[in-house]
N, C-alpha and C positions, 0 to 999 in steps of 0.2 A: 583462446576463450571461445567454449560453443555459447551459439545466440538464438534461443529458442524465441518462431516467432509465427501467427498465423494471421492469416486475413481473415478470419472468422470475426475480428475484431472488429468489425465496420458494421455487422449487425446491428451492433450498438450506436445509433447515433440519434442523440436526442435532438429537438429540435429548441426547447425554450426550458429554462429555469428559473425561479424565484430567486431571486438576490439582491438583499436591502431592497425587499419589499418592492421590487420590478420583477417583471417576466422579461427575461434578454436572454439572446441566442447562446448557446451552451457556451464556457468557457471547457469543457473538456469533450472533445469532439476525433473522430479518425486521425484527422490530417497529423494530431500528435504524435500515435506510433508511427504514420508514415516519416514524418521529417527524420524519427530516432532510427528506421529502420535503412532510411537513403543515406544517413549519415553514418551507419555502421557500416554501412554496406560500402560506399566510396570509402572509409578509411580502412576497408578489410583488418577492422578490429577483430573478426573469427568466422567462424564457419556455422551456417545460418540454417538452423535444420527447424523441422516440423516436429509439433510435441506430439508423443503420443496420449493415449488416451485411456484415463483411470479411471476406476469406479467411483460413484457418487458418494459411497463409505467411506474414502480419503477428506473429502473435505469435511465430510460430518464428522472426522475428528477434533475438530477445532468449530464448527458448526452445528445450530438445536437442528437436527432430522427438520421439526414443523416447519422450522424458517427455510430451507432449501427447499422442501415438499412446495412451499407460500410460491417462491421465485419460479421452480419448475412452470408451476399452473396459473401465475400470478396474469399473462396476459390473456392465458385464454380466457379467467375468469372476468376479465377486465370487460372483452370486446361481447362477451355471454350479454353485458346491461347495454349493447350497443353501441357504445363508444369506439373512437377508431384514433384519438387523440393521445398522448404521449398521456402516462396514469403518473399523476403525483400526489401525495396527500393531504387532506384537507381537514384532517385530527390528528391529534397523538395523545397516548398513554401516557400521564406525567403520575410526579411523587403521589402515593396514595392509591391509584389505580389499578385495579386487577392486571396482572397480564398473565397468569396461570389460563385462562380461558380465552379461548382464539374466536374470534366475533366470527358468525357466520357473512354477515354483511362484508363485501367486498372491501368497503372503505374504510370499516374498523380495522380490519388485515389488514390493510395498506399503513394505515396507523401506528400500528402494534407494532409492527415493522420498520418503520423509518421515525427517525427525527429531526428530518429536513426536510423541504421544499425544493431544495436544488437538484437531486438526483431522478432525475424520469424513468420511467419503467415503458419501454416500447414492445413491440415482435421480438425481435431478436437478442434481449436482452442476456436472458438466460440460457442461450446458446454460448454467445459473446463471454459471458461471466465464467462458463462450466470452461470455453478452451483456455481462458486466461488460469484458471486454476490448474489445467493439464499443461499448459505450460511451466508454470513456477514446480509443478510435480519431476515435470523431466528435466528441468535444470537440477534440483535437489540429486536425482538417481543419475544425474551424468556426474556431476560433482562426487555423491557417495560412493559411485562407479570407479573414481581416481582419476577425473578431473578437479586442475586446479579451481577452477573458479567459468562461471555460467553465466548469461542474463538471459532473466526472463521477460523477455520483450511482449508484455501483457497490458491490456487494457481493456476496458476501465480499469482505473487504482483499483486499490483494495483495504489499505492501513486502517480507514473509517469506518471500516464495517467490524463490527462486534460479533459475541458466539450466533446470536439472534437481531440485529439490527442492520439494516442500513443505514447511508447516508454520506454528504462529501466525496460523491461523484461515485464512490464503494459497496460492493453488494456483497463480495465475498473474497475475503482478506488472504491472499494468496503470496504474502510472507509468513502469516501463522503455518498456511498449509505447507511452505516449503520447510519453515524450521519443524512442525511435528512429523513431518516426512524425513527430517534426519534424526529426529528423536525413534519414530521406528522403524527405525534401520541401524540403529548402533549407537549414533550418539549420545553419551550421558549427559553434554549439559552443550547449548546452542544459546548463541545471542543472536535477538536482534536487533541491532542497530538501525534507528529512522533519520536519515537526516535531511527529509522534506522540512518546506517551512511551516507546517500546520502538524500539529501534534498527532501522534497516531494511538488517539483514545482507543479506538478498535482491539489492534494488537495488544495494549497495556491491558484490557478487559477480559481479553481473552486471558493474558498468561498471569495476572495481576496474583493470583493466589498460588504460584505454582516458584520450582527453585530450581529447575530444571532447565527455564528458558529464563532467560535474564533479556529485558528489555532496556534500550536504553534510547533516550531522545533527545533533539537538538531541536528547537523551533522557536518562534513565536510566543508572545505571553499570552497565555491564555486569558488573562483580564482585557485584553483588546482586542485578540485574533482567537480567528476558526479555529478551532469548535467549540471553545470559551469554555468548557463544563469541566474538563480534565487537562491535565501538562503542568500543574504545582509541581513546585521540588518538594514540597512534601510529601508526596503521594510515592512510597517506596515500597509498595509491596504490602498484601494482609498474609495473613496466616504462615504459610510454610513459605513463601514469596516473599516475607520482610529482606528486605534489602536485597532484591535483586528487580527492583523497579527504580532507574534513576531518568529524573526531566531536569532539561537544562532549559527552561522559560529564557530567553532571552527577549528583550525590548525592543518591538518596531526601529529600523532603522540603525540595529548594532555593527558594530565594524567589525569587519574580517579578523582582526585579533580578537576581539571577544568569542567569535564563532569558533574559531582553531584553539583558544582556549578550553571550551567546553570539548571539542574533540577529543584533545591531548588527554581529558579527565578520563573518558568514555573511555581509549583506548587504554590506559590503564586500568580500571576496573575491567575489561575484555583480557587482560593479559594474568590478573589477578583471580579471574573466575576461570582460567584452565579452559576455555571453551575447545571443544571439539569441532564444533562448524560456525559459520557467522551467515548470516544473511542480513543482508543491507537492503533496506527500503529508499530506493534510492529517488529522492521528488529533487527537480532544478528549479522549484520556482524559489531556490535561494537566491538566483539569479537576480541580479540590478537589476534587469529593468522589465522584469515580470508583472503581467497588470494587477493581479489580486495580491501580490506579498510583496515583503518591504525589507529585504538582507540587503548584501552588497556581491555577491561571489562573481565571479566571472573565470576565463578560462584560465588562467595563472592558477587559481584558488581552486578550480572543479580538478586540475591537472593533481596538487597538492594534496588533495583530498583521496583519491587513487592510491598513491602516492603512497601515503599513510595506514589506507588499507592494507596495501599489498603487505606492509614491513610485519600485520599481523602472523602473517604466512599459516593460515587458517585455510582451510578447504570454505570459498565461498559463492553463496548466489545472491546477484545482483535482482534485484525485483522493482520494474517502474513504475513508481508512484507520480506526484505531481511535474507540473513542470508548465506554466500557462503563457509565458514568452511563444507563440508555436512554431515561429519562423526557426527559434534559435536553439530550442529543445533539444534538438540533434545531437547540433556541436558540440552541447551541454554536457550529455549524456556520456557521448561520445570522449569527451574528455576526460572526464571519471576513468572509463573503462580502460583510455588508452596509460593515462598516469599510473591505474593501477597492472597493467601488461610490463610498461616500461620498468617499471620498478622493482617487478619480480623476473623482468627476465634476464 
């Protein structure tokens, strides 16, 4: 398995976010791809290259042009009113209000933009953001190239971020960009599968009207966990997209058979939509004993889940999402990739 990976990622490193209404020191921080990256590396799960580098029209396919334009210019605009502090927002655009017209004022953009408090915008964000999307880019064309299967060893996430939003740690959702990067390049129809513990609204928003990418999720109820708005099982898809949007809401606290339940569904419906490529949004903060989320998995169950993947025998890229355990993240990660090595070879 190639394991695409840069340090470009440390640009990014926020220093405080709002959560339940405190300001604490970031729960998504460098040291995460470091542990996944020492842990790939000591278990020579593959060979660790550098991504290369795409035009900014790759991710505007999945991306509004203004909202990437916003990111681009968002810190110079920022530090323009004198500020030198990490930019979070302090309004948002809710039901009723315009967002066809982009506020000139810095903080309305910020606004317009996010629907969180959590995610900071520093210097090097959009740096940070653009190599994590050239990463998930070259795992896609090593994959479409005829390789088995890639990860894109990228951060910040990405799952939370919508065609034009951020938020939940995500600025620019670089499983959308890797499954439309196999849609053009041949493939007729790409899943992707999320199975972080936080619903990935972003992805579903993005493909939510379309029959071409079928999304599929495993998380948290969204009546008591992150990001509360979307991850209904009713929510299957509008227009040309009815039924190829399915969420498996599970309850705070579900047991590993209830999780591998909803798997076994997903992978049948993955086996029943004829997919061409799969990309996995892969978060570990299914992990026990993860500080923000509340499953049970551990390395038995992350091994399992590889495992399971592989038997799709799908051309796939791994994409990392969550995972807030940071010491154990690695292992975590690590155990996925190697269950699914083990199984396919």
């Amino acid at each position: 398995m190639k394991i695409i990976y840069s340090e470009r990622h440390r640009l990014h490193h926020g220093e405080r976010e709002m959560y339940r209404g405190q300001l604490v020191p970031c729960f998504e921080k460098p040291e995460r791809a470091q542990f996944v990256y020492d842990a790939v590396k000591e278990r020579k799960v593959g060979e660790i290259l550098e991504p290369k580098e795409f035009p900014v029209s790759a991710i505007e396919r999945v991306h509004a042009p203004r909202y990437i334009r916003f990111l681009e210019q968002a810190w110079d605009l920022w530090t323009a009113q004198g500020y030198t502090n990490d930019a979070l927002p302090a309004v948002w655009s809710i039901r009723g209000h315009r967002d066809d017209i982009e506020p000139e004022n810095f903080s309305g953009k910020l606004g317009l933009y996010s629907y969180d408090s959590g995610t900071p915008l520093m210097a090097g964000t959009w740096a940070a953001v653009k190599t994590g999307a050239d990463i998930a880019l070259t795992a896609q064309e090593l994959v479409t190239g005829g390789e088995r299967a890639a990860f894109a060893l990228s951060r910040p996430p990405g799952h939370h971020a919508g065609r034009d939003f951020m938020g939940g740690y995500c600025f620019v959702n670089n499983a959308a960009v890797a499954a439309q990067g196999f849609r053009d390049h041949g493939a007729e129809r790409v899943v992707v599968l999320d199975v972080d513990y936080h619903h990935g609204n972003g992805t579903q928003s993005i493909f939510y009207e379309r029959s071409d990418v079928m999304f599929l999720s495993i998380h948290g109820d969204p009546r008591t966990e992150y990001p509360f708005f979307l991850g209904h099982a009713n929510e299957i898809g509008n227009g040309e997209g009815v039924g190829y949007n399915k969420n498996y809401p599970l309850a705070a606290g579900s047991s590993n058979a209830l999780w591998f339940d909803a798997l076994g569904d997903a992978v049948r419906r993955i086996n029943d939509y004829r997919a061409d490529a799969l990309v996995i949004s892969l978060g570990v903060d299914t992990f026990a004993d993860d500080p923000i989320s509340k499953f049970q998995l551990r390395e038995p169950e992350y091994r399992k889940l590889g495992a399971q993947l592989a038997a799709l025998k799908l051309p796939t890229v791994f994409v990392l999402e969550g995972g807030y355990a940071v010491a154990e993240i690695g292992h975590n990660v690590a155990h996925v990739l190697q269950g699914f090595e083990d199984a396919g070879s």
